[in-house]
C-alpha positions in Angstrom: 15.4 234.2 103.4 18.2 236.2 102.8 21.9 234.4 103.2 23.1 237.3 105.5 19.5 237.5 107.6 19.6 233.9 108.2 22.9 234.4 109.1 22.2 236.7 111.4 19.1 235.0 112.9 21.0 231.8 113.6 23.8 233.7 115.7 21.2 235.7 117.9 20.0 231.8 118.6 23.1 231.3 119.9 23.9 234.1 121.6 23.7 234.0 125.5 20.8 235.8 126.9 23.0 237.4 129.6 26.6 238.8 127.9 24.5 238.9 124.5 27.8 236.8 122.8 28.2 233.1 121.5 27.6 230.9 124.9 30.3 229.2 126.2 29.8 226.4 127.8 26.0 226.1 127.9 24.2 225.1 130.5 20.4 224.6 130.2 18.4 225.1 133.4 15.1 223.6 134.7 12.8 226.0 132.4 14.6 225.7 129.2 16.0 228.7 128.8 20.4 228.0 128.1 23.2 230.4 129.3 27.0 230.7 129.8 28.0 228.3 132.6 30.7 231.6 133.7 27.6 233.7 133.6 25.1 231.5 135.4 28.0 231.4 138.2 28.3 235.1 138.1 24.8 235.9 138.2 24.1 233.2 141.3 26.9 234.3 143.3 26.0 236.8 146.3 29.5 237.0 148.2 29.3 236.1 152.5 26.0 233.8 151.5 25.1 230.2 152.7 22.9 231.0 149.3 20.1 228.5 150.6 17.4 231.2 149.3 15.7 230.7 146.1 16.8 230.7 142.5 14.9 232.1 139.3 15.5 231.8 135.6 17.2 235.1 134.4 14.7 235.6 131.5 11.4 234.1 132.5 11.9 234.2 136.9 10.8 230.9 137.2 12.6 228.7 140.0 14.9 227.1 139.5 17.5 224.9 140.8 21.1 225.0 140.7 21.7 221.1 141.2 19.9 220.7 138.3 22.4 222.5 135.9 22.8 220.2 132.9 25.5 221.0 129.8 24.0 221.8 126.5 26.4 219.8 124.5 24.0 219.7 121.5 23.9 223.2 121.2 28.1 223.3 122.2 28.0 221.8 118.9 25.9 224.1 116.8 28.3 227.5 118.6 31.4 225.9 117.1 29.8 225.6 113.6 28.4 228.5 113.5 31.8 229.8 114.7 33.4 228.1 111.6 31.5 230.0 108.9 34.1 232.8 109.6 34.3 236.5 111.0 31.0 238.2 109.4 29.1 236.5 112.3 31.2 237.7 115.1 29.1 238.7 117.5 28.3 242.9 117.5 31.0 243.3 114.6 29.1 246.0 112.4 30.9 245.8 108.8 34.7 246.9 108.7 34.6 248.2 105.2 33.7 251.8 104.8 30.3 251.7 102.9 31.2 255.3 101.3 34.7 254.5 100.2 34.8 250.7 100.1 37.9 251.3 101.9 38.6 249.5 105.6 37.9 250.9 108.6 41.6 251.6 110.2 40.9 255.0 111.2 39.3 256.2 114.6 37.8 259.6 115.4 38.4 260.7 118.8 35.8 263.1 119.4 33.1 261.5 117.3 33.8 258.0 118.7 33.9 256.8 115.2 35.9 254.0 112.9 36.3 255.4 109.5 38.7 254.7 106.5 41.8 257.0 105.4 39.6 259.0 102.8 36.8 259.6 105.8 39.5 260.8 108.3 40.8 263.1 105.5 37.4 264.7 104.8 36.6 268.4 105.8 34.0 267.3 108.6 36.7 265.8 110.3 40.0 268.4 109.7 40.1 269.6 112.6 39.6 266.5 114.9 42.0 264.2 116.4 41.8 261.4 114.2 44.7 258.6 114.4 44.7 254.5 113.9 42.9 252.1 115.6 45.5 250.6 117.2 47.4 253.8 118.2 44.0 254.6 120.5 43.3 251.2 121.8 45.1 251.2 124.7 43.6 254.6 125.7 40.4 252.9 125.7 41.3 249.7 127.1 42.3 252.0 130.0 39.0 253.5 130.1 36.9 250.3 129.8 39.2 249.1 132.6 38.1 252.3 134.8 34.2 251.5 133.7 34.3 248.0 134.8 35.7 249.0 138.3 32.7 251.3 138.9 30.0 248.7 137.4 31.9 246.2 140.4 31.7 248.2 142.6 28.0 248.9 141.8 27.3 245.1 141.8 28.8 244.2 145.0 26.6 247.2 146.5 24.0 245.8 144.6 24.8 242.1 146.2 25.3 243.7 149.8 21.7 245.2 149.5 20.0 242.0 148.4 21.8 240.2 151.5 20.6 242.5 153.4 16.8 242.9 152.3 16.9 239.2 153.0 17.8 239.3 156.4 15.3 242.4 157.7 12.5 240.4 155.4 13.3 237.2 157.3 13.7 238.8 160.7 10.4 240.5 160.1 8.4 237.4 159.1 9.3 236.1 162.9 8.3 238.8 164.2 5.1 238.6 162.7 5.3 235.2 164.0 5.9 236.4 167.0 3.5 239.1 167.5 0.4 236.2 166.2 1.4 233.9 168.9 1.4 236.6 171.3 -2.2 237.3 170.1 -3.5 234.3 170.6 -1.7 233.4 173.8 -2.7 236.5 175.2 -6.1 236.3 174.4 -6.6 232.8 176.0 -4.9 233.9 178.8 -7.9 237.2 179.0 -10.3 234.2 178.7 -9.2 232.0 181.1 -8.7 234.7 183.5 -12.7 235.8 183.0 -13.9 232.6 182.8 -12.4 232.4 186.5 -14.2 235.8 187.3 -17.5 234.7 185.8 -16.8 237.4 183.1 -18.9 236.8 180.0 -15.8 236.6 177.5 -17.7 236.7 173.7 -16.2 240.4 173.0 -13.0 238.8 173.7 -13.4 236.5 170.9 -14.3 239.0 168.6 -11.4 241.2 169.3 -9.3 237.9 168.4 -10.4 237.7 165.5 -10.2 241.2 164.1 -6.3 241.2 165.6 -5.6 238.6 163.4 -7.2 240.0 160.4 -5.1 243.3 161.2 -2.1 241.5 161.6 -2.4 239.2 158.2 -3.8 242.3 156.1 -0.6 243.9 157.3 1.3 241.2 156.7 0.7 241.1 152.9 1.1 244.7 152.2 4.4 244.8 154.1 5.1 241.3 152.1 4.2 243.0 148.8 6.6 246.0 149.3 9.6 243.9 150.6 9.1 241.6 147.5 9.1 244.7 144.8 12.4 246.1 146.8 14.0 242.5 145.9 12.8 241.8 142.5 14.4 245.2 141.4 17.7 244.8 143.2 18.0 241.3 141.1 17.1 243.1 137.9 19.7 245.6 138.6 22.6 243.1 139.6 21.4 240.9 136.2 21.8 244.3 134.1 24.8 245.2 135.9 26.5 241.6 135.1 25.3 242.0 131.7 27.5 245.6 131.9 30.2 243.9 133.6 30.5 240.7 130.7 29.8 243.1 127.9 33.2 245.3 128.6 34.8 242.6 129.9 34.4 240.9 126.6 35.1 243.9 124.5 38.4 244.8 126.2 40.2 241.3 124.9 38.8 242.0 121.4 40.8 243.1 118.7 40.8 247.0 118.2 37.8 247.1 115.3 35.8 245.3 117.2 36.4 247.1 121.1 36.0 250.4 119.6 33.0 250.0 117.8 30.5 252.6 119.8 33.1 252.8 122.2 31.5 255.9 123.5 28.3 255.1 124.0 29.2 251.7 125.8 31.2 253.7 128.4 28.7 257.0 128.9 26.5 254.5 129.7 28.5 252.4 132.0 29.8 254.8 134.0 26.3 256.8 134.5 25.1 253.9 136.0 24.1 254.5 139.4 22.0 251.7 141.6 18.9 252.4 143.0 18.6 251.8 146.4 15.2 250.0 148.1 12.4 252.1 148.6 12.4 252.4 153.0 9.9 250.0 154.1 8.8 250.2 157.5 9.2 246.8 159.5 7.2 248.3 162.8 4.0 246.3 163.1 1.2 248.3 163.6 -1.1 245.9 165.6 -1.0 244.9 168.7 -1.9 242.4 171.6 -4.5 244.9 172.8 -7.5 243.7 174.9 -10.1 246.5 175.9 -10.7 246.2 179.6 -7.8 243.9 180.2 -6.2 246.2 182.7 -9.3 246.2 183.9 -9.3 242.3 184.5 -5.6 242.7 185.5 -6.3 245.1 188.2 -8.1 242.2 190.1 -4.9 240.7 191.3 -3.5 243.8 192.1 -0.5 243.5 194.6 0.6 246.0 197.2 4.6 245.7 196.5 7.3 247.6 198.2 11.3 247.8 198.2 13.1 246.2 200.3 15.9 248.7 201.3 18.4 246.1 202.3 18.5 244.5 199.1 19.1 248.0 197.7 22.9 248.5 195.4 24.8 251.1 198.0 24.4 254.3 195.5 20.5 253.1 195.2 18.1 256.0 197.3 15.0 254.1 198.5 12.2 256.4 199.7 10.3 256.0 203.2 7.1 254.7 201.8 9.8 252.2 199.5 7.8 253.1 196.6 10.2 254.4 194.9 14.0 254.4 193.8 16.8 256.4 191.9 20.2 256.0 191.4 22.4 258.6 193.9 25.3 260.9 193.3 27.3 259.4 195.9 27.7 256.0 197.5 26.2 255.7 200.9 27.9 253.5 204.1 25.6 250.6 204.2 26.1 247.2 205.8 27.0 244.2 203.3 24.6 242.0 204.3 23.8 238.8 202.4 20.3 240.5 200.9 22.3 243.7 199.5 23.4 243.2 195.9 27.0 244.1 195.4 28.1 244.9 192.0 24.5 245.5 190.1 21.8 248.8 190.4 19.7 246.6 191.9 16.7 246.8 194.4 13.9 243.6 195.2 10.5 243.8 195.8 9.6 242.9 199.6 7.4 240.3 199.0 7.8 237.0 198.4 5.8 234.9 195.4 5.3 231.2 196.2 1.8 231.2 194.4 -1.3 232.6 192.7 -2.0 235.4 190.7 0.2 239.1 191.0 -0.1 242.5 189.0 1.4 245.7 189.9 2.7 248.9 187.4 5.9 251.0 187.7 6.2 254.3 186.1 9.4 254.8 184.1 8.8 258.0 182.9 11.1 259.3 180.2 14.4 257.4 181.4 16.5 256.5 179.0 17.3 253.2 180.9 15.6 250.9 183.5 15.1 247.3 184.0 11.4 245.7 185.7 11.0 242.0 186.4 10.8 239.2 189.0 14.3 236.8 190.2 14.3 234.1 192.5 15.0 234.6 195.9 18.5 232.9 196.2 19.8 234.7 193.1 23.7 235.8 193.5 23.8 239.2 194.9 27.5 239.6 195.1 28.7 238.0 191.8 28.7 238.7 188.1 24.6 238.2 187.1 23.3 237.0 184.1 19.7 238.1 183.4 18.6 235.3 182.5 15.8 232.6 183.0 18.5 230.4 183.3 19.7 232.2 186.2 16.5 233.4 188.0 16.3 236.5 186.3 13.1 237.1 184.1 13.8 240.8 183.5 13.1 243.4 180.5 15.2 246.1 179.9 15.2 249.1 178.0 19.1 250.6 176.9 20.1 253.7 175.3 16.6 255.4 175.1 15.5 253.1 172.6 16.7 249.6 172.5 14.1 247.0 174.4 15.2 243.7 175.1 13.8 240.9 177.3 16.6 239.1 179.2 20.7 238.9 177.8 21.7 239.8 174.5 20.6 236.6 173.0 16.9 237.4 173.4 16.1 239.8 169.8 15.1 243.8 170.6 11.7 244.5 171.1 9.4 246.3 169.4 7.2 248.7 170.7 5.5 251.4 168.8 4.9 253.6 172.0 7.1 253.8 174.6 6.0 252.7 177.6 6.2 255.6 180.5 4.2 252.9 182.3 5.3 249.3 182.7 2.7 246.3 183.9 3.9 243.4 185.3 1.6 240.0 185.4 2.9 236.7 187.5 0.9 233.5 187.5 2.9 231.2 189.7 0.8 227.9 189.1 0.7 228.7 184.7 4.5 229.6 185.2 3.2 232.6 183.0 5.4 236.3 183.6 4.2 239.0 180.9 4.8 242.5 180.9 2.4 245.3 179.5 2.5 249.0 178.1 0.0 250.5 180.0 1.2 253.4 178.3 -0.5 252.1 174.5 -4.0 250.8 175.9 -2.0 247.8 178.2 -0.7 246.1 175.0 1.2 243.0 175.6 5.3 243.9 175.6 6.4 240.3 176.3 5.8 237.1 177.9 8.7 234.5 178.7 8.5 231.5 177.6 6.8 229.2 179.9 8.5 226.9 182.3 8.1 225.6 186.3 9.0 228.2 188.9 10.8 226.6 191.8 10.8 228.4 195.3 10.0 231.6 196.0 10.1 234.8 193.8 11.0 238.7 194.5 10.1 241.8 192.2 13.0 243.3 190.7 13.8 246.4 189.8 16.8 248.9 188.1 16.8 252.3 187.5 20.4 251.6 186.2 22.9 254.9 186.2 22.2 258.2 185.7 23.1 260.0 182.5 24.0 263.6 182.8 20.6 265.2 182.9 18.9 262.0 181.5 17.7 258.8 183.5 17.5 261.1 186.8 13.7 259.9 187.7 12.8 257.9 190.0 10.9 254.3 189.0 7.7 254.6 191.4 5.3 251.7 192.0 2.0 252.3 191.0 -0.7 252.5 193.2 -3.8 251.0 191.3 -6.5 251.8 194.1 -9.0 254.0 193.0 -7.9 253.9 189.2 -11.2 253.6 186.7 
């Protein structure tokens, strides 16, 4: 082989994969493949992070493990001789002797972008250009790598922000797939237990199981597939990006010959690079806890609930039948008795719940804002409220037109693909079991609470919450579900 190819060959071997100049400080990683420790470090690092997410090789993707970083001091060895054998190797150093002339290159062409010699720069191609010495124009240009390498920063911290965040909605959605399975399957063994206890033949029920599931996992994957794609393009784009970012920063500390060599075309390409964002990927699932005929079956422990006007907030308007209740422009003279909440747009159901099985519906309409449940009886109705299980309160609520929560804050949003203008509300005192449906979407399953013993007696509960200009003005109305196919 040729002297200067095997030259050549033996410096590309070691030459760091990532800033493409001798490594420094090699580290070898669990695949094989050997980088700068600095870049490894750069590359890894995602700013805010616990980084407990998964690693992969920067040239093959295989995983990998931090931990396991191991110095490469065989090959530490080799860099430094190769190092020795003088400046032709440098790394990216074209020759500096004019191969026209045989002159060196001190001379630097501004609008070309071009090192030539003193005969070159003297030549008629170049008359009337603004051609002066290398070092004269390198501080121009360190200035401009300077402004390159603050755009590429600021494109990889975007680029870091994004991946941080892709991982958060990709593991927030795989618990709510989670989620929405268990709901599946708890909802469907509640449908069968309650037919079994009708002497209901319950084989369709089974079926409809099992194609839920299927929906859900076939789902699953394509949304999995998608989310995966988004990620695997944002870490090629922060790897190329770092690559950018080492590249200049390397150049800018070189000796004028070497930084200027195709200057121009390094910075036109670093600063018209622009990230590419994730392609949207829709995170609402599709299927649903949806049993035909369950309202049906639901309908068979239909309860006659009314308000009960002296548990009613003072600015709450009951109506005669206490079906119904809307929040009031004024606040009405009422006595304080113990019942009456105090602070809260509350109103309770009439009835007390000490046992078996209770379904009734409330149309919402298009509010913006309502809240449906059941409480304990000797909840606080003069005090600050929590709505919590923990506090008697086993209440959904929908804020600002479109955020649905069950209980406090602490429970996550909802998601519902239709919006319910009518709620269902299920209580099985003796299988501690409160679930609420959008009869709206085919009675889907909203939520259930998690189960846990009921002790005493329990009360509807209901909230139309304020009224909003020309929003939220409907009244919530009880259902009635006699004569309803």
């Amino acid at each position: 082989m040729d002297p200067k190819a095997l030259v050549e060959a033996i410096v590309e071997e070691v030459a760091c994969p990532i800033c493409m100049t001798f490594l420094k400080d090699p580290m070898s990683i669990d695949c094989g493949h050997t980088f700068c420790h600095s870049c490894l470090s750069g590359l890894w690092k995602v700013p805010g992070e616990s980084q407990n997410w998964g690693y992969t090789c920067p040239l093959c993707r295989a995983p990998v493990q931090p931990k396991n970083l191991r110095p490469n001091w065989q090959l530490a060895n080799v860099v430094e001789k190769v190092r020795q054998l003088g400046p032709c190797p440098e790394m990216g150093l074209k020759s500096d002797v004019c191969e026209l002339h045989g002159e060196q290159l001190k001379m630097f062409c501004q609008e070309d972008g071009a090192m030539m010699c003193k005969s070159c720069s003297q030549s008629p191609e170049h008359e009337a250009h603004s051609v002066l010495p290398m070092e004269d124009v390198a501080w121009e240009y360190k200035w401009k790598l300077h402004e390159a390498l603050e755009h590429l920063r600021k494109e990889q911290e975007e680029a870091w922000k994004l991946e941080v965040s892709e991982r958060k909605r990709t593991a927030n959605w795989k618990i709510q797939v989670e989620t929405r399975k268990q709901s599946i399957i708890w909802e469907f063994e509640k449908c069968q237990q309650l037919l079994e206890k009708n002497n209901l033949p319950v084989q369709y029920i089974e079926v409809e199981a099992v194609a839920a599931l299927a929906s859900l996992e076939l789902e699953k994957e394509e949304t999995e597939h998608k989310l995966e794609l988004n990620h695997l393009k944002l870490i090629q784009q922060s790897q190329t990006l770092w690559r950018m970012i080492v590249e200049l920063e390397e150049r800018s500390q070189r000796p004028a010959r070497w930084m200027l060599q195709d200057i121009h075309e390094v910075l036109n390409r670093s600063k018209s690079w622009s990230l590419q964002r994730p392609e949207p990927v829709s995170l609402e699932l599709r299927t649903n806890c949806c049993v035909l005929g369950l309202r049906k079956i639901l309908k068979t422990y239909a309860a006659d609930v009314r308000l009960d006007p002296d548990t009613a907030y003072s600015r709450l308007i009951v109506s005669e039948d206490r079906k119904c209740v809307h929040y009031g422009d004024i606040q009405q003279k009422l006595p304080d008795n113990p019942e009456r909440f105090y602070r809260y747009n509350i109103v309770l159901g009439s009835q007390c719940i000490s046992s078996g099985r209770h379904y009734w519906e409330v149309e919402v309409g298009n509010r913006s804002e309502w809240g449906l449940g059941v409480c304990k009886e000797n909840v606080d109705r003069k005090e600050v409220v929590y709505l919590s299980p923990d506090y008697g309160f086993w209440v959904i609520r929908l804020r600002k037109g479109t955020e649905y929560r069950a209980g406090t804050n602490e429970y996550p949003l909802l998601s519902l693909p239709v919006p319910p203008r009518r709620v269902g509300i299920f209580l099985d005192y003796e299988a501690h079991d409160i679930s609420f449906y959008n009869v709206t979407d085919n009675c889907s399953h909203i939520f259930t609470f998690p189960r846990q013993p009921f002790s005493g007696r329990l009360l509807p509960y209901f909230s139309p919450c304020y009224s909003i200009g020309a929003n939220n003005t409907a009244p919530l109305t009880i259902c009635s579900l006699d004569g309803e196919d």
